[in-house]
N, CA, C and O atoms as CSV, one atom per row, in Angstrom:
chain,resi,resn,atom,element,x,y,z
A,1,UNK,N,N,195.936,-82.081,54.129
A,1,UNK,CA,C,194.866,-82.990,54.111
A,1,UNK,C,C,195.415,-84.409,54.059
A,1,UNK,O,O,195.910,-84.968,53.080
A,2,UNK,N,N,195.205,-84.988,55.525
A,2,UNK,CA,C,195.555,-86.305,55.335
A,2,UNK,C,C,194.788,-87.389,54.897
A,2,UNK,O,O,193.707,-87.213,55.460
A,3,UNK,N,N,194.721,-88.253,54.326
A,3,UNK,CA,C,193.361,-89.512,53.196
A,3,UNK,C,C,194.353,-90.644,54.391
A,3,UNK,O,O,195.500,-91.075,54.506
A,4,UNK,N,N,193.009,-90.725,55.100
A,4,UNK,CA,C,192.748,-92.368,55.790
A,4,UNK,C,C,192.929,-93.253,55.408
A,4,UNK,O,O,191.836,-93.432,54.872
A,5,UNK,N,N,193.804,-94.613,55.062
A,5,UNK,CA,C,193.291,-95.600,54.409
A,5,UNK,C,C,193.032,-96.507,55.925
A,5,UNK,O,O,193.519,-96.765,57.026
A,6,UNK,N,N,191.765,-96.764,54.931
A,6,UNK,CA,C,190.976,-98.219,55.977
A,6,UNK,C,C,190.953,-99.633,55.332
A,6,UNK,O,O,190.231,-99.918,54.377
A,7,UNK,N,N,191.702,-100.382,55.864
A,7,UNK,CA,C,191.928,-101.890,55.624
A,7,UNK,C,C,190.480,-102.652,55.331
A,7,UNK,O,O,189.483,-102.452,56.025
A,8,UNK,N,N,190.507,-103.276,54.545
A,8,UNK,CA,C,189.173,-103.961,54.381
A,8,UNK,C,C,189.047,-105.104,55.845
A,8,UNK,O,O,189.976,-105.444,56.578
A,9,UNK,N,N,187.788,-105.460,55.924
A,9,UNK,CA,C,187.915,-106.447,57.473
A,9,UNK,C,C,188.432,-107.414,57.217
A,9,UNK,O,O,188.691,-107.347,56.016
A,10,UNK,N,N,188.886,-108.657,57.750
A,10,UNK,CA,C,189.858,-109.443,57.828
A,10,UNK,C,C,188.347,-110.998,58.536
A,10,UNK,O,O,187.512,-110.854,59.428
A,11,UNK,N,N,188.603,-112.210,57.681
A,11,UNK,CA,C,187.995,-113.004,58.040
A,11,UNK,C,C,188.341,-113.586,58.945
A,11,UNK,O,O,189.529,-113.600,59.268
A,12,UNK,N,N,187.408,-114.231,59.611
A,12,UNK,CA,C,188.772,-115.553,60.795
A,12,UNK,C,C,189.091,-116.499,60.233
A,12,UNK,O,O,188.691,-117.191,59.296
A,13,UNK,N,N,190.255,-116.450,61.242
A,13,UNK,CA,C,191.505,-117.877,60.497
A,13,UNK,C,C,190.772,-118.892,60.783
A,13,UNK,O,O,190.139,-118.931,61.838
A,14,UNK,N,N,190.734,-120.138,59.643
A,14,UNK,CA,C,190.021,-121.028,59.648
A,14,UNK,C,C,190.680,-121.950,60.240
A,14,UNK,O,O,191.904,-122.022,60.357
A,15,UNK,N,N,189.483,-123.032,60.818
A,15,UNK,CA,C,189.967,-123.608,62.296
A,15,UNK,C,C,190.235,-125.282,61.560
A,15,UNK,O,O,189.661,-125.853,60.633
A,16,UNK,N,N,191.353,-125.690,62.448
A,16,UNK,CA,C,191.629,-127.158,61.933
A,16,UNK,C,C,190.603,-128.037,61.871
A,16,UNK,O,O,189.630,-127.699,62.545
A,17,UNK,N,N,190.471,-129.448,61.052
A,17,UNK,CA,C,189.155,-129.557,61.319
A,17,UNK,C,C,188.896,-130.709,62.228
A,17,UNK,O,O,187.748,-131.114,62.417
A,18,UNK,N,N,190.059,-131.306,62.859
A,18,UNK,CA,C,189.498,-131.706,64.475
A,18,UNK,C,C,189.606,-131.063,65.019
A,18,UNK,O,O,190.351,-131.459,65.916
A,19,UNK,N,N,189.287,-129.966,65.185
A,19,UNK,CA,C,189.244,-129.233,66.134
A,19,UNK,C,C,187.584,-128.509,67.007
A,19,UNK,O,O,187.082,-127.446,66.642
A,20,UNK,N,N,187.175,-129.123,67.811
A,20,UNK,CA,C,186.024,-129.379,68.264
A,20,UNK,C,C,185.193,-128.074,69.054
A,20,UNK,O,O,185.625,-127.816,70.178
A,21,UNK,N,N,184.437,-127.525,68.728
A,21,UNK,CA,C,183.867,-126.408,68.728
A,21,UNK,C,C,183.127,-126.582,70.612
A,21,UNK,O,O,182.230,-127.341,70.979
A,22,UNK,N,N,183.896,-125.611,71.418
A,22,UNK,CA,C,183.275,-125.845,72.534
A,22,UNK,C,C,181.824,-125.313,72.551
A,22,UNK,O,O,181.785,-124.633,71.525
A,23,UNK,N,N,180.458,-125.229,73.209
A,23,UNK,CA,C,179.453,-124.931,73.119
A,23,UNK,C,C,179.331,-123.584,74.512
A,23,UNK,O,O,179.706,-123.740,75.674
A,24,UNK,N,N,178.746,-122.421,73.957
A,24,UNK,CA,C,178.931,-121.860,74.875
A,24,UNK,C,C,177.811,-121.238,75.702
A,24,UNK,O,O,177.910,-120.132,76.233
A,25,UNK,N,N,176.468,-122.222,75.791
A,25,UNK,CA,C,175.153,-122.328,76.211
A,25,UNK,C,C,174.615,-123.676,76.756
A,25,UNK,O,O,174.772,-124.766,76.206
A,26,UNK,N,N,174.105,-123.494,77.655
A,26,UNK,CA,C,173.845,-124.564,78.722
A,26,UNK,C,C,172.718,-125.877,77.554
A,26,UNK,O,O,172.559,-127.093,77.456
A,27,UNK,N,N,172.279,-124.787,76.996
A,27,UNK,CA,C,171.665,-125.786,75.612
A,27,UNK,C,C,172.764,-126.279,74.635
A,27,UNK,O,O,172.625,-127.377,74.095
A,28,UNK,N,N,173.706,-125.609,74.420
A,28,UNK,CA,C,174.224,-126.560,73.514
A,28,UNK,C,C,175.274,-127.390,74.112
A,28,UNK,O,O,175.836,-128.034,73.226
A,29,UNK,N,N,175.751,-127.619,75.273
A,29,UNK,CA,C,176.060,-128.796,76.003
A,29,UNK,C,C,175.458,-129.555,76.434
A,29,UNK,O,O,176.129,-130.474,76.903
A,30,UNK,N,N,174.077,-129.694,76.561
A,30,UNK,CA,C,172.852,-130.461,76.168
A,30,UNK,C,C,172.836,-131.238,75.189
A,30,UNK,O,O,172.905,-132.466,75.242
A,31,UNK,N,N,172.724,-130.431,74.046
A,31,UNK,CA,C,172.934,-131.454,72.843
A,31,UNK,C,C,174.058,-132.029,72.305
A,31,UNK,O,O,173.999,-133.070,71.649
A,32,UNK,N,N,175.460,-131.213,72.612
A,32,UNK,CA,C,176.763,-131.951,72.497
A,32,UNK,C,C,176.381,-133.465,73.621
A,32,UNK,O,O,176.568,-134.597,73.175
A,33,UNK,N,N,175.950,-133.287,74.784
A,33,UNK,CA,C,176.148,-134.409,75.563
A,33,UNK,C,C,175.116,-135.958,74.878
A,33,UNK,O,O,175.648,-137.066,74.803
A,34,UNK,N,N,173.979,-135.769,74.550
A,34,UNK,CA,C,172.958,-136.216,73.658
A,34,UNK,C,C,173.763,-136.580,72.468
A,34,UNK,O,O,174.111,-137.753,72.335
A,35,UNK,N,N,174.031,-135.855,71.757
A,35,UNK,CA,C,175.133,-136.601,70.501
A,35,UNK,C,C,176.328,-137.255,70.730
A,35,UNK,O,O,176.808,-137.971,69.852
A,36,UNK,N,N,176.889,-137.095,71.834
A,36,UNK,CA,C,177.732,-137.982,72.657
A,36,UNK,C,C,177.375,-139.699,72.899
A,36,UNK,O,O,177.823,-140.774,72.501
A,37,UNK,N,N,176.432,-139.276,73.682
A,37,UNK,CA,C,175.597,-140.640,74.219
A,37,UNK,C,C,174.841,-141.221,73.118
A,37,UNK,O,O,174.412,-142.371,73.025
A,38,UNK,N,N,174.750,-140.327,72.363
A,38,UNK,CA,C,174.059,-141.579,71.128
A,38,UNK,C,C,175.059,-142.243,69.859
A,38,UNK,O,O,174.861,-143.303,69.265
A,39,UNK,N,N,176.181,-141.270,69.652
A,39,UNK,CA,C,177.344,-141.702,69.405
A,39,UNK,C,C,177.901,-143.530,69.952
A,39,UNK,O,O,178.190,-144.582,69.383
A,40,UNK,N,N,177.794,-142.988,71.445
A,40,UNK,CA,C,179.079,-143.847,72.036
A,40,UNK,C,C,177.767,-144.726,72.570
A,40,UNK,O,O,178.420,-145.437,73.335
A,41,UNK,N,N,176.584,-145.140,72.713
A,41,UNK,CA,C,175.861,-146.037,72.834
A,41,UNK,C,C,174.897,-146.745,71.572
A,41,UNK,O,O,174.845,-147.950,71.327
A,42,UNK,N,N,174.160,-145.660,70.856
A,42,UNK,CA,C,173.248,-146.713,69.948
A,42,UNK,C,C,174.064,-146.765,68.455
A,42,UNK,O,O,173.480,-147.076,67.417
A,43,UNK,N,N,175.604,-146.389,68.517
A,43,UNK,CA,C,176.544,-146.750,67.459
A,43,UNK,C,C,176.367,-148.680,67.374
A,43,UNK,O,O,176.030,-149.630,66.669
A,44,UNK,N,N,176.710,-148.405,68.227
A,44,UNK,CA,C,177.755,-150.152,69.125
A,44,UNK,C,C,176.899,-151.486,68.844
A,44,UNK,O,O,177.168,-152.561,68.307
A,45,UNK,N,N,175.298,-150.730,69.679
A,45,UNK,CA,C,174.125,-151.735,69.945
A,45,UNK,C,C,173.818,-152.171,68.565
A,45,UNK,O,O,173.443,-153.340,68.464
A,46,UNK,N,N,173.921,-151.299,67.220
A,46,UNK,CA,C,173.275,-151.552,66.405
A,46,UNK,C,C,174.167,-152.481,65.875
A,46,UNK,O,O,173.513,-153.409,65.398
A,47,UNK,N,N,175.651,-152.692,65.710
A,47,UNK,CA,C,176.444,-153.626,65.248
A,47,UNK,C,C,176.095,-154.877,66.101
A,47,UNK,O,O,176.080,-156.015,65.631
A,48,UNK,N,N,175.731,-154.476,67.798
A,48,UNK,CA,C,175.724,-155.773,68.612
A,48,UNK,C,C,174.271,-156.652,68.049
A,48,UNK,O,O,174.237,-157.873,67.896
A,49,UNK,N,N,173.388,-155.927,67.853
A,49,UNK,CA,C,172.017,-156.891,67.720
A,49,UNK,C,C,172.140,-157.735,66.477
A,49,UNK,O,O,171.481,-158.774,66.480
A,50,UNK,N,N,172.826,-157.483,65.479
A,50,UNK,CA,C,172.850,-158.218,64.121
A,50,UNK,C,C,173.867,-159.844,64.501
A,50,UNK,O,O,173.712,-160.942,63.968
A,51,UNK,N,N,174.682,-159.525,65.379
A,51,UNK,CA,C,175.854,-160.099,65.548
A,51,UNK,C,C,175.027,-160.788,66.699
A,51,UNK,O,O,175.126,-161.920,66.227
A,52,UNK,N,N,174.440,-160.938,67.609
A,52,UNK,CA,C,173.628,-161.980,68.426
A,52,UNK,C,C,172.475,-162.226,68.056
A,52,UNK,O,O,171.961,-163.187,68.628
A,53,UNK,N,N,171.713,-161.579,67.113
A,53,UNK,CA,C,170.804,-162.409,65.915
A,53,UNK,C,C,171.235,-163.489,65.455
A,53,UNK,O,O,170.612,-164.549,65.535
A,54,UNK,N,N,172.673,-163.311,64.762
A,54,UNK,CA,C,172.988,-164.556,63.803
A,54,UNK,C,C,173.543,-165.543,65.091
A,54,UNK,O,O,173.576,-166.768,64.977
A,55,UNK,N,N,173.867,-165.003,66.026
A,55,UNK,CA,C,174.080,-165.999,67.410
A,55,UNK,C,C,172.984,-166.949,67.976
A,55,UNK,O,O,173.249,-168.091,68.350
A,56,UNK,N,N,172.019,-166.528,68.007
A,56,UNK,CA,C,170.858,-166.685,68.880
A,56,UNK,C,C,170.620,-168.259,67.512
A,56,UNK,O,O,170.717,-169.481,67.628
A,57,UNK,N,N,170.288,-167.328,66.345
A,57,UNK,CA,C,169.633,-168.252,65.297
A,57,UNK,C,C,171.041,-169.187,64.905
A,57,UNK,O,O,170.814,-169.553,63.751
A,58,UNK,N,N,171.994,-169.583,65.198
A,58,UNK,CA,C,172.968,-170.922,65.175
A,58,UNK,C,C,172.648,-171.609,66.245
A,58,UNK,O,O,172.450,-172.815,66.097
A,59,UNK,N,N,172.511,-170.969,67.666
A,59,UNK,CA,C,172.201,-171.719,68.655
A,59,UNK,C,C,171.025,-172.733,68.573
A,59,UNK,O,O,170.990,-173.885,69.005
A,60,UNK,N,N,170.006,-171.978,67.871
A,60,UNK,CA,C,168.477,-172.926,67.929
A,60,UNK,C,C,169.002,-173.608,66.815
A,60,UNK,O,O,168.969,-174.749,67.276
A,61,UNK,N,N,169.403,-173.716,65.826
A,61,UNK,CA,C,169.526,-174.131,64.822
A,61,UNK,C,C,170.517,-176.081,65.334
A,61,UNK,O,O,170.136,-177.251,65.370
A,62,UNK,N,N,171.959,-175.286,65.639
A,62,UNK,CA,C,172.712,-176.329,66.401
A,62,UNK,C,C,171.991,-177.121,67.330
A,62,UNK,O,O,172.066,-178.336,67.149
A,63,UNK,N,N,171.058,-176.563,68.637
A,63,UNK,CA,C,170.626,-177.357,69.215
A,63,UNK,C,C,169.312,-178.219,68.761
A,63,UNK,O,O,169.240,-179.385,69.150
A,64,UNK,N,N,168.126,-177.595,67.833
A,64,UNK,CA,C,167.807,-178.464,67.275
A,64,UNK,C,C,168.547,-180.030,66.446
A,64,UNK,O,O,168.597,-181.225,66.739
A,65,UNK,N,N,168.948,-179.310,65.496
A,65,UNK,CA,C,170.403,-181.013,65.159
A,65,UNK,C,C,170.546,-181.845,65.950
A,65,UNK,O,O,170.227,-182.999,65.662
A,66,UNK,N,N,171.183,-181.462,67.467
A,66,UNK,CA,C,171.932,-181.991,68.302
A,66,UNK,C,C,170.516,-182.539,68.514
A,66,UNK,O,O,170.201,-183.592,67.961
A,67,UNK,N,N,169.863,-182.040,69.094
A,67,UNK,CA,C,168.265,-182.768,69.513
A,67,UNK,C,C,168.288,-184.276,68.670
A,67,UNK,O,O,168.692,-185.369,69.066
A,68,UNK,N,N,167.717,-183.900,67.409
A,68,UNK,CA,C,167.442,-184.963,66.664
A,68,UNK,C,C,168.125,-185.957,66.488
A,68,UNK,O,O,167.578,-187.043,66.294
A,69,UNK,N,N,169.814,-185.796,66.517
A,69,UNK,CA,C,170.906,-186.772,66.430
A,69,UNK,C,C,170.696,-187.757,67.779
A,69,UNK,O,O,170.791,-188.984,67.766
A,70,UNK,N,N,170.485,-187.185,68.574
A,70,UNK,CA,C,170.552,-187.467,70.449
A,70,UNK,C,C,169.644,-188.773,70.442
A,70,UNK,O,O,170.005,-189.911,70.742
A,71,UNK,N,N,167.923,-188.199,69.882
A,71,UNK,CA,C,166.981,-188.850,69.485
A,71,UNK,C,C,167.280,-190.169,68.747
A,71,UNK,O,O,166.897,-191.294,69.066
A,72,UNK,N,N,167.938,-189.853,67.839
A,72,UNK,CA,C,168.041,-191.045,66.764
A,72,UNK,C,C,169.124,-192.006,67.236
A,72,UNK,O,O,169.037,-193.223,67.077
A,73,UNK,N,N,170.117,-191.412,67.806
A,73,UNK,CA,C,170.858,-192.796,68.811
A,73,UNK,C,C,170.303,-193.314,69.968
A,73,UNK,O,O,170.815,-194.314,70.472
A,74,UNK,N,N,169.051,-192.634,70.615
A,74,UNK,CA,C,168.357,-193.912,71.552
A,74,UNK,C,C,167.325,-194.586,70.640
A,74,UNK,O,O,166.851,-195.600,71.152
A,75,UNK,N,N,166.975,-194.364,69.737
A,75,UNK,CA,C,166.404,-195.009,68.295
A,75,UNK,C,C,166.887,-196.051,68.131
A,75,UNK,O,O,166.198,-197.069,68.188
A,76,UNK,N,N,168.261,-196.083,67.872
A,76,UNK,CA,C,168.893,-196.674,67.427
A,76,UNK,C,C,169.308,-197.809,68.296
A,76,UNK,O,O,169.671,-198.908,67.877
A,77,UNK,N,N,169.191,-197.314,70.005
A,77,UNK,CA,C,170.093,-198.291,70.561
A,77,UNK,C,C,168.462,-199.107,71.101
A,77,UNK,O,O,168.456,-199.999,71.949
A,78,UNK,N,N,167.545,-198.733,70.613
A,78,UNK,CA,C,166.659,-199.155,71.527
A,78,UNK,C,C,166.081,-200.420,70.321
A,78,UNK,O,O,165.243,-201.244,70.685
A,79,UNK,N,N,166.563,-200.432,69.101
A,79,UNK,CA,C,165.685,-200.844,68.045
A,79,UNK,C,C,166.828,-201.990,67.790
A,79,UNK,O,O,166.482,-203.166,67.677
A,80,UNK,N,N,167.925,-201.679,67.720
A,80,UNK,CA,C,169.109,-203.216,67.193
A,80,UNK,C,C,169.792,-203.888,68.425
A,80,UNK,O,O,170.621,-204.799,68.416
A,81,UNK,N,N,169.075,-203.012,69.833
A,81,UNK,CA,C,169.688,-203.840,71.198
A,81,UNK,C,C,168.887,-204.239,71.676
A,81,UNK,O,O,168.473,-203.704,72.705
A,82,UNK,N,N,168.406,-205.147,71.258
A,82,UNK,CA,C,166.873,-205.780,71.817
A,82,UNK,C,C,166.781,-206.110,73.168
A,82,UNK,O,O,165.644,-206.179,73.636
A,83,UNK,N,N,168.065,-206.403,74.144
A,83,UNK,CA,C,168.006,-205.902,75.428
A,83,UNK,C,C,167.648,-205.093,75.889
A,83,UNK,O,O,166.865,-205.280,76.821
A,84,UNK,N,N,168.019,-203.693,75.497
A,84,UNK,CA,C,167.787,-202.334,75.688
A,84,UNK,C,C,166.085,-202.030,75.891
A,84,UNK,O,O,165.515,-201.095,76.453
A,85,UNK,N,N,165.644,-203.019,75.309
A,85,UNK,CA,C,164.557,-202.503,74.219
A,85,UNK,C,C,163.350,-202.882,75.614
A,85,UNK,O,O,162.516,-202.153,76.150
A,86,UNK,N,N,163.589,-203.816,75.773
A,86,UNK,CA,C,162.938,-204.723,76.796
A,86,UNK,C,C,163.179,-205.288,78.355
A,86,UNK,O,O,164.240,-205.866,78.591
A,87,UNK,N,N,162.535,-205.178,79.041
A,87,UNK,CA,C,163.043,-206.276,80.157
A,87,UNK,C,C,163.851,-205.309,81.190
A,87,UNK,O,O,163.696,-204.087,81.176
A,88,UNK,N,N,164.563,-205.856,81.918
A,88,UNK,CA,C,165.068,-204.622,83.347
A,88,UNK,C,C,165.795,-203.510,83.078
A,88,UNK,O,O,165.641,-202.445,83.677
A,89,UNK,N,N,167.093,-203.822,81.638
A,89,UNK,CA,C,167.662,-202.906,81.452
A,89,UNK,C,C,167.246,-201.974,80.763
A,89,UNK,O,O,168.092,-201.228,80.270
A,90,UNK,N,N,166.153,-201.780,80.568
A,90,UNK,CA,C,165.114,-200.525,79.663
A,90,UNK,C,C,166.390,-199.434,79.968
A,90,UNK,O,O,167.255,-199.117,79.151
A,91,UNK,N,N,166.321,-199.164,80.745
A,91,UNK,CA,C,166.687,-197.976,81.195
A,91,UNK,C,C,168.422,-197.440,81.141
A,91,UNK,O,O,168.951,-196.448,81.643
A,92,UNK,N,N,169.031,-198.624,80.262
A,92,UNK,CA,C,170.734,-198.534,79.521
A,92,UNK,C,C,171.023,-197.595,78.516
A,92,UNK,O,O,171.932,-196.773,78.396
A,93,UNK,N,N,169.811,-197.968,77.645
A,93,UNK,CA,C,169.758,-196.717,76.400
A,93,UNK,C,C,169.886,-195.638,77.208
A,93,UNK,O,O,170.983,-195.165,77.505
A,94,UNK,N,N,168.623,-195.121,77.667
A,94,UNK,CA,C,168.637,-193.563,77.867
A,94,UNK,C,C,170.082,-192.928,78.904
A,94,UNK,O,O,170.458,-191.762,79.019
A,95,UNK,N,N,170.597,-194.069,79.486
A,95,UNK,CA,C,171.738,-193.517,80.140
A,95,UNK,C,C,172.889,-193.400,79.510
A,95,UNK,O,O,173.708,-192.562,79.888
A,96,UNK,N,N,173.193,-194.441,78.171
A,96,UNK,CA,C,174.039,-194.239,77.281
A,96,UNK,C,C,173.768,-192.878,76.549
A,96,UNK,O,O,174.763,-192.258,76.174
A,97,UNK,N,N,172.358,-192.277,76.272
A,97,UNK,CA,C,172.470,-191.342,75.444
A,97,UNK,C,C,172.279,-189.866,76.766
A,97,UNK,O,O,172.098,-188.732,76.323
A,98,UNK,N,N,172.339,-190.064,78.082
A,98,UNK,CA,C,172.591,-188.914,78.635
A,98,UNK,C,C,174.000,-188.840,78.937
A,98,UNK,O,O,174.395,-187.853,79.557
A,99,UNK,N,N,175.010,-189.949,78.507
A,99,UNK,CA,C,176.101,-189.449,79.534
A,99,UNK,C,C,176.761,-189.051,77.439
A,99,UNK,O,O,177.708,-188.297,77.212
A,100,UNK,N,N,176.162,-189.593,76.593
A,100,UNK,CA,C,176.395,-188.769,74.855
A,100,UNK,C,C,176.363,-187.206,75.249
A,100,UNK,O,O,177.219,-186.334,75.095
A,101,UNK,N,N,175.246,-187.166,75.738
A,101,UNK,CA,C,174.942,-185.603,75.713
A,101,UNK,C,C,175.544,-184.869,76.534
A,101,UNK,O,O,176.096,-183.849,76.120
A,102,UNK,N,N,175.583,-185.247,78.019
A,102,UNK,CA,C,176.792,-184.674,79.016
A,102,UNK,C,C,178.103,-184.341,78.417
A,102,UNK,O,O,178.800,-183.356,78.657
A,103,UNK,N,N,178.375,-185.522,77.429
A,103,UNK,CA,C,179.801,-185.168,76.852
A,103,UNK,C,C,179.883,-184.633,75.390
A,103,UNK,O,O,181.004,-184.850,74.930
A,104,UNK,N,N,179.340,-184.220,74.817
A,104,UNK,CA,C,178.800,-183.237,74.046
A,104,UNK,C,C,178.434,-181.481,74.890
A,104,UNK,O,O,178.763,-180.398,74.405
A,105,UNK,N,N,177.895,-181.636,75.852
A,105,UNK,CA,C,177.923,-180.437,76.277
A,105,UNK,C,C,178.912,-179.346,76.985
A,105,UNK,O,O,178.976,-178.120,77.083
A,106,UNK,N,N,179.772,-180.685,77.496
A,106,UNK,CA,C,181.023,-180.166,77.847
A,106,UNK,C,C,182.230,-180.204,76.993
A,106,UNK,O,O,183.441,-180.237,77.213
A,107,UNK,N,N,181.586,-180.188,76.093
A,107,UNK,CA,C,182.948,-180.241,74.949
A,107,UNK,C,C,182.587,-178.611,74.021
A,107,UNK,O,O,183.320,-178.039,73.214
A,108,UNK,N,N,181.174,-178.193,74.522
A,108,UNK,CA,C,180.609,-177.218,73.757
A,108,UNK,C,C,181.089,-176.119,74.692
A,108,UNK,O,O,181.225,-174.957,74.310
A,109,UNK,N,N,181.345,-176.535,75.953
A,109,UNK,CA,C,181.262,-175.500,76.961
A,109,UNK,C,C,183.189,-175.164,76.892
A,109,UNK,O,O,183.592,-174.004,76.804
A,110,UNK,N,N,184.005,-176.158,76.940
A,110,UNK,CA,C,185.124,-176.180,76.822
A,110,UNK,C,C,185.819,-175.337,75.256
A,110,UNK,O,O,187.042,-175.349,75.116
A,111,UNK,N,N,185.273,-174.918,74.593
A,111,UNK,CA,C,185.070,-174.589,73.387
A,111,UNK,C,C,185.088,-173.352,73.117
A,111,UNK,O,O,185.586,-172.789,72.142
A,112,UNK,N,N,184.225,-172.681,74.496
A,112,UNK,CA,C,183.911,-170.810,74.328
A,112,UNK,C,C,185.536,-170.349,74.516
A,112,UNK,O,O,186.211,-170.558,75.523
A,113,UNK,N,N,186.016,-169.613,73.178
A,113,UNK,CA,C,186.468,-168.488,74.175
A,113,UNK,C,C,186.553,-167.203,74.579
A,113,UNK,O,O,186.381,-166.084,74.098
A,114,UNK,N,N,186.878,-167.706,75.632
A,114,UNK,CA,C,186.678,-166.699,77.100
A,114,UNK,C,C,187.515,-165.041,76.445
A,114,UNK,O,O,186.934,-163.960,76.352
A,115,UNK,N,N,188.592,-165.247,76.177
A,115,UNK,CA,C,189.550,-164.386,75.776
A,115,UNK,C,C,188.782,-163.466,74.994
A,115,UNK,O,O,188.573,-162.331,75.423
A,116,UNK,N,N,188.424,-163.776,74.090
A,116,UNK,CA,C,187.855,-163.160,72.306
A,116,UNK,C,C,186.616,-162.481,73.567
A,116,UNK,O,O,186.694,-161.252,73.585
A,117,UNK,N,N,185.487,-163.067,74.621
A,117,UNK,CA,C,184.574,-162.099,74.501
A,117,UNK,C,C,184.633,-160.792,75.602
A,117,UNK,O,O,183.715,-160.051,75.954
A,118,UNK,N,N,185.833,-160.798,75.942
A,118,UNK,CA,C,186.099,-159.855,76.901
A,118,UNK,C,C,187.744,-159.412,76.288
A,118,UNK,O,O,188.888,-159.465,76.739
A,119,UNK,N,N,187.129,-158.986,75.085
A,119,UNK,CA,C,188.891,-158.606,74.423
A,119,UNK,C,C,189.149,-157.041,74.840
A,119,UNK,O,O,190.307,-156.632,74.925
A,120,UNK,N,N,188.107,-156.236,75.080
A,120,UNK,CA,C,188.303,-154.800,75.923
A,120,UNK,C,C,188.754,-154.451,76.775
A,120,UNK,O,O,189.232,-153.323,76.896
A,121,UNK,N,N,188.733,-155.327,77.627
A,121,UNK,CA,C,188.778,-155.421,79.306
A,121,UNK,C,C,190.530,-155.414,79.215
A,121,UNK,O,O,191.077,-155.083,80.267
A,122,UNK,N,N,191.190,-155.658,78.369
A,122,UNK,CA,C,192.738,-155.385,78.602
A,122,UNK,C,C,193.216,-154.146,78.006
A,122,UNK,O,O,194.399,-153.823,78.118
């Protein structure tokens, strides 16, 4: 009389844990692809909208200022240059304070950089 021994069952070897579980239904590569795309898109957007919020609101903020400063030097040139103020050259102020602002704007524009917003692209 020979006595059988039977091994108890044996669990599976546990899997590393990057190690990424392929899906083996047309539905669950569906939803792997869906958790993908929401991963690798509304991750990103949600860091991007806070970060051109506080962009958007310096811009109005700065260009208001700049507004009012702009304002207050043809104020200024129109009120202690009593030439300015009156008579043919009316029209000195406002060109003194557009070629202010021309050069103010290109000093704003000279300013971006280019590098920092396309730092991916290398």
């Amino acid at each position: 009389m020979t006595v059988e021994q039977s091994s108890p069952p044996r669990a599976p070897a546990p899997r590393p844990a990057d190690e990424v579980q392929v899906p083996t239904t047309i539905g669950g590569v569906i939803e792997l692809v869906k958790a993908y795309a929401k991963q690798e898109t509304l991750g990103p957007l949600k860091g991007i909208g806070r970060w051109l919020l506080m962009g958007v609101i310096g811009a109005v903020l700065i260009g208001l200022g700049v507004a009012i400063i702009i304002l207050g030097i043809l104020r200024l040139l129109q009120a202690e240059w009593t030439r300015s103020a009156t008579g043919s050259l009316s029209w000195l102020a406002y060109l003194i304070v557009l070629v202010i602002t021309v050069a103010l704007a290109a000093l704003a524009i000279t300013r971006i950089n280019r590098d920092r917003l396309n730092k991916e692209s290398k």
